[in-house]
Rosetta silent file (secondary structure, phi, psi, omega in degrees, C-alpha in Angstrom):
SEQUENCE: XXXXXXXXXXXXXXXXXXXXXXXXXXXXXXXXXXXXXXXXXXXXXXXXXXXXXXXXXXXXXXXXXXXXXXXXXXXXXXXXXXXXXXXXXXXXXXXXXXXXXXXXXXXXXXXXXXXXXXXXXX
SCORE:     score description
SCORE:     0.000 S_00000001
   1 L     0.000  -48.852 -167.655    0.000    0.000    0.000 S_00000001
   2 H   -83.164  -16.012  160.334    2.484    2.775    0.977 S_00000001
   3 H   -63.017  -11.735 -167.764    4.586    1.860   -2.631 S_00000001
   4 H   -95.055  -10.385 -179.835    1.365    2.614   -4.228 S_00000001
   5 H  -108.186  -19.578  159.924    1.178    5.757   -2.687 S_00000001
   6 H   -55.084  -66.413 -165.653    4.635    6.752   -2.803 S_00000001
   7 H   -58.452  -39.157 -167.605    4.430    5.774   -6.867 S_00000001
   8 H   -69.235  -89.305 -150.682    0.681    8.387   -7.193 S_00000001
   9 H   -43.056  -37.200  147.954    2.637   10.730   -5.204 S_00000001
  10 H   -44.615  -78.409 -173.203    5.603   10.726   -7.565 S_00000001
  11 H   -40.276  -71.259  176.375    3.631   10.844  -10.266 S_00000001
  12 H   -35.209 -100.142 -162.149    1.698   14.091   -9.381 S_00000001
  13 H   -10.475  -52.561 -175.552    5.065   16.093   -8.340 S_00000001
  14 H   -61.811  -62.179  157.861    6.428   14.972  -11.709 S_00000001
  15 H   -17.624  -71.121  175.944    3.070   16.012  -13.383 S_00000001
  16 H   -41.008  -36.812 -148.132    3.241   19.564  -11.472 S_00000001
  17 H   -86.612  -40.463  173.707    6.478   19.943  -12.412 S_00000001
  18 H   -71.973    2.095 -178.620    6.209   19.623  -16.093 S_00000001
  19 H   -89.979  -36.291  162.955    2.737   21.841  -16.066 S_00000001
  20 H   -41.991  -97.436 -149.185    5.398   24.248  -14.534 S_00000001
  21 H   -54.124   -2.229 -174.901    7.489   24.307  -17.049 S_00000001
  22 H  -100.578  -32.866 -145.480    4.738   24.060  -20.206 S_00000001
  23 H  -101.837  -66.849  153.628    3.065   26.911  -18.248 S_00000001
  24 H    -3.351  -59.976  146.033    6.508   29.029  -18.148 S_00000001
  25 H   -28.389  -69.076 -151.037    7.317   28.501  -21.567 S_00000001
  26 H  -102.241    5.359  163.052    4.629   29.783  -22.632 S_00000001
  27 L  -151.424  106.787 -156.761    4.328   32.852  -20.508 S_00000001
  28 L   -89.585   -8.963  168.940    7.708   33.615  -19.372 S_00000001
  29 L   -73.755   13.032 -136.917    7.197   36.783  -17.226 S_00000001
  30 L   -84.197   -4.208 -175.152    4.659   35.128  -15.412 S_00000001
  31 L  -114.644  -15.896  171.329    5.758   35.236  -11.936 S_00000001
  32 L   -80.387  157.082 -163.058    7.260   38.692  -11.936 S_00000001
  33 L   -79.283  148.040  179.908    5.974   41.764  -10.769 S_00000001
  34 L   -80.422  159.250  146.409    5.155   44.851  -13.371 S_00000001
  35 L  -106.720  162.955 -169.903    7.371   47.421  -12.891 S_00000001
  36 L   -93.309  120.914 -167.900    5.809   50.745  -12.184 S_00000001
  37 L   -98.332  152.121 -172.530    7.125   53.363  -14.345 S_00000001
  38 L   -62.612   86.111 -176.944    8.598   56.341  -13.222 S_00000001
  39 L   -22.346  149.454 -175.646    6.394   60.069  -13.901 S_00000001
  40 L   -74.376  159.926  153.290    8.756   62.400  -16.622 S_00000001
  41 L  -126.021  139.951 -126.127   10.109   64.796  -14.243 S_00000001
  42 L   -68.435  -59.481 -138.929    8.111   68.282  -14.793 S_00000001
  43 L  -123.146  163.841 -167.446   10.737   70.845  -14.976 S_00000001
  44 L   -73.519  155.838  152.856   14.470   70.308  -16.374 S_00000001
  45 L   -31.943  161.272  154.113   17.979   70.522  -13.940 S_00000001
  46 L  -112.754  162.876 -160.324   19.088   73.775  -13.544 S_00000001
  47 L   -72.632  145.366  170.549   22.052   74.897  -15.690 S_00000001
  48 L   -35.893  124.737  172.891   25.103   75.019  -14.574 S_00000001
  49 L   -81.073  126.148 -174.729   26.762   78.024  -12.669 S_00000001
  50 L  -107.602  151.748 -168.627   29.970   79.091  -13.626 S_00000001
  51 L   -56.707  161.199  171.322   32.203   80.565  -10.869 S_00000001
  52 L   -59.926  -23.994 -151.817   33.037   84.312  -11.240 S_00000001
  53 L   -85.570  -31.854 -139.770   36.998   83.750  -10.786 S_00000001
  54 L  -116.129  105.781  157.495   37.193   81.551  -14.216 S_00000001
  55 L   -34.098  124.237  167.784   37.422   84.380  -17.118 S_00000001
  56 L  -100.328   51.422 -177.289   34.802   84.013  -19.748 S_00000001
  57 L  -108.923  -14.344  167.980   36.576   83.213  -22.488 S_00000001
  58 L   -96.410   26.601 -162.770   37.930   79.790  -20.357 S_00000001
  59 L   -84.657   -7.781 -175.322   34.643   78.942  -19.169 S_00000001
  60 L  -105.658   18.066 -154.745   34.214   75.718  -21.220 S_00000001
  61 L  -108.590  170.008 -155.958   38.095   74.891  -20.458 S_00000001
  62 L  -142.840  104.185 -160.194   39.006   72.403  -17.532 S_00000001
  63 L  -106.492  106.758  176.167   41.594   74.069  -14.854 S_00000001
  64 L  -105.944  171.334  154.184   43.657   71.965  -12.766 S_00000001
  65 L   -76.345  145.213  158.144   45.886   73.026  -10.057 S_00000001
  66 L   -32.865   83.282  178.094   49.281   73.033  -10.137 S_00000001
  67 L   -78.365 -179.430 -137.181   50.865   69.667   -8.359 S_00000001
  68 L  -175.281   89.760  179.127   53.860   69.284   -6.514 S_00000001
  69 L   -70.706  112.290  161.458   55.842   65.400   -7.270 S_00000001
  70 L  -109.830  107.553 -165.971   57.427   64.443   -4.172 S_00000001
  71 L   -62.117  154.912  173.284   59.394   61.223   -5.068 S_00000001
  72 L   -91.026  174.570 -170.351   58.577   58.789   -2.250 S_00000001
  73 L   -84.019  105.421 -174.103   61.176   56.734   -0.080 S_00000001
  74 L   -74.932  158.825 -172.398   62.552   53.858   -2.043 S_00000001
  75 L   -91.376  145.569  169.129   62.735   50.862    0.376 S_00000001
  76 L   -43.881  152.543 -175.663   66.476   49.143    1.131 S_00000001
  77 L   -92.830  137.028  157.282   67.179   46.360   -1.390 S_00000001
  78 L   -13.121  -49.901  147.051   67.533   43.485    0.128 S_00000001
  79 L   -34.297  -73.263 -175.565   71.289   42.560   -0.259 S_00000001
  80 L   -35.452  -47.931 -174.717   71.604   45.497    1.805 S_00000001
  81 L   -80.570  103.546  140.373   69.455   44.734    4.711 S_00000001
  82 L  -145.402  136.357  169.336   70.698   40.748    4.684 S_00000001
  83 L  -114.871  136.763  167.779   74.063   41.124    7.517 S_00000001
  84 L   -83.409  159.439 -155.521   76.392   38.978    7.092 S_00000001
  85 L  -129.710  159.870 -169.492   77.743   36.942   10.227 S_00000001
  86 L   -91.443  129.017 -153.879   80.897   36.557   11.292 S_00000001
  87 H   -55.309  -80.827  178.335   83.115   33.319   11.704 S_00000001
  88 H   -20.151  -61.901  136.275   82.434   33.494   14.739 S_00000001
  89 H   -31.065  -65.556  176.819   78.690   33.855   14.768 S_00000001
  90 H   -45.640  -94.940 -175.532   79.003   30.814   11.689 S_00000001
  91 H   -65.043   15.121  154.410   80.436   28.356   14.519 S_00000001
  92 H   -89.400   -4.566  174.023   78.298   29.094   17.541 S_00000001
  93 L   -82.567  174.864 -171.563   75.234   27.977   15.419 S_00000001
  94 L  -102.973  175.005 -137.659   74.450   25.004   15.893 S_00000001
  95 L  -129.624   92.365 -133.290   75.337   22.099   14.039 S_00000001
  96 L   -96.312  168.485  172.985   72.796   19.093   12.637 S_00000001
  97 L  -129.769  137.455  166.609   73.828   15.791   11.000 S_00000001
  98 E   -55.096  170.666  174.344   72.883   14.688    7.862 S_00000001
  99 E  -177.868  143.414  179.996   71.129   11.146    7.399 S_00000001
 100 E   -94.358  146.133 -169.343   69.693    9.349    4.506 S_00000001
 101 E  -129.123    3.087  179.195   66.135    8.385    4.625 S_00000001
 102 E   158.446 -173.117  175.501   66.327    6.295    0.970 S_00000001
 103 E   -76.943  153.866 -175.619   66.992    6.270   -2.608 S_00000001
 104 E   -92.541  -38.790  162.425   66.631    9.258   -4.580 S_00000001
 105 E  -128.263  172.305  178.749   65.672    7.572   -7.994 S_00000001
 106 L  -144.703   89.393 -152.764   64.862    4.503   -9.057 S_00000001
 107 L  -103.458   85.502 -137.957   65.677    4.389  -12.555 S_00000001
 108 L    32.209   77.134  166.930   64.245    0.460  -14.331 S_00000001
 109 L    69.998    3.392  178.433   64.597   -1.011  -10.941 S_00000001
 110 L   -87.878  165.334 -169.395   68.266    0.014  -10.095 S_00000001
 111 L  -122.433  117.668 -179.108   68.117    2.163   -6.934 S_00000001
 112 E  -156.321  143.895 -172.131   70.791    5.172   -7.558 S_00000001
 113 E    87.495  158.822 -168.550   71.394    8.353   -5.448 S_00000001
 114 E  -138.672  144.052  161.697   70.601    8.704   -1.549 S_00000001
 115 E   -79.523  117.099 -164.766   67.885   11.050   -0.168 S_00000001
 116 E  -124.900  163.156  173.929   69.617   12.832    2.605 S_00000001
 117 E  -133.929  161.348  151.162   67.858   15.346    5.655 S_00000001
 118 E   -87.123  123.825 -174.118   69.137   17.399    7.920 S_00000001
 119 L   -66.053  161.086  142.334   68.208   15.913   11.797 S_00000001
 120 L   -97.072  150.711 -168.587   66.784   18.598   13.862 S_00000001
 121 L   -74.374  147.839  167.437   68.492   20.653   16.137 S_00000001
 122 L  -119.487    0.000    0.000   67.760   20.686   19.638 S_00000001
């Protein structure tokens, strides 16, 4: 009984769904809203005012001010800022051992080259 109702219950959705889409087709605005259009508006902008200070023989002309380039502060290159340390500095770091952890290739079944790490320091 409930596959038979399950199976109706299919059917209809399926049914719905394609009456959708035959109804949609064939009127495709059908769920949107009109828009309302917007009244002219009665009387025009008013025209532009031109300042007193601008002469009128430049009045249609486009006045910038005068700038003033101030190159900006180039940043140190790198080399520069990197300090180099001093043999001294060089042998108080401290000092790891290498170790192989395998082969590096394995080139038609020959094994050749070792995979090496650096341990970590403690």
């Amino acid at each position: 009984m409930i596959k038979e109702v399950i199976t109706i219950g299919s059917f209809l959705v399926g049914g719905a769904g394609a009456g959708v889409i035959v109804y949609m087709n064939s009127n495709p605005y059908a769920f949107l809203r009109e828009v309302q259009q917007v009244p002219p508006v009665a009387e025009p902008a008013a025209p532009v005012q031109v300042p007193a200070t601008v002469p009128a023989d430049q009045a249609d002309k486009i006045v910038y001010k005068e700038l003033a380039l101030v190159p900006a502060k180039t940043p140190p290159s790198r080399a520069a800022a990197r300090v180099e340390k001093t043999p001294a500095e060089a042998e108080s770091a401290p000092v790891c051992d290498w170790r192989s952890v395998g082969v590096h290739y394995v080139d038609e079944g020959k094994p050749t080259g070792l995979r090496r790490v650096r341990d970590l320091c403690e």
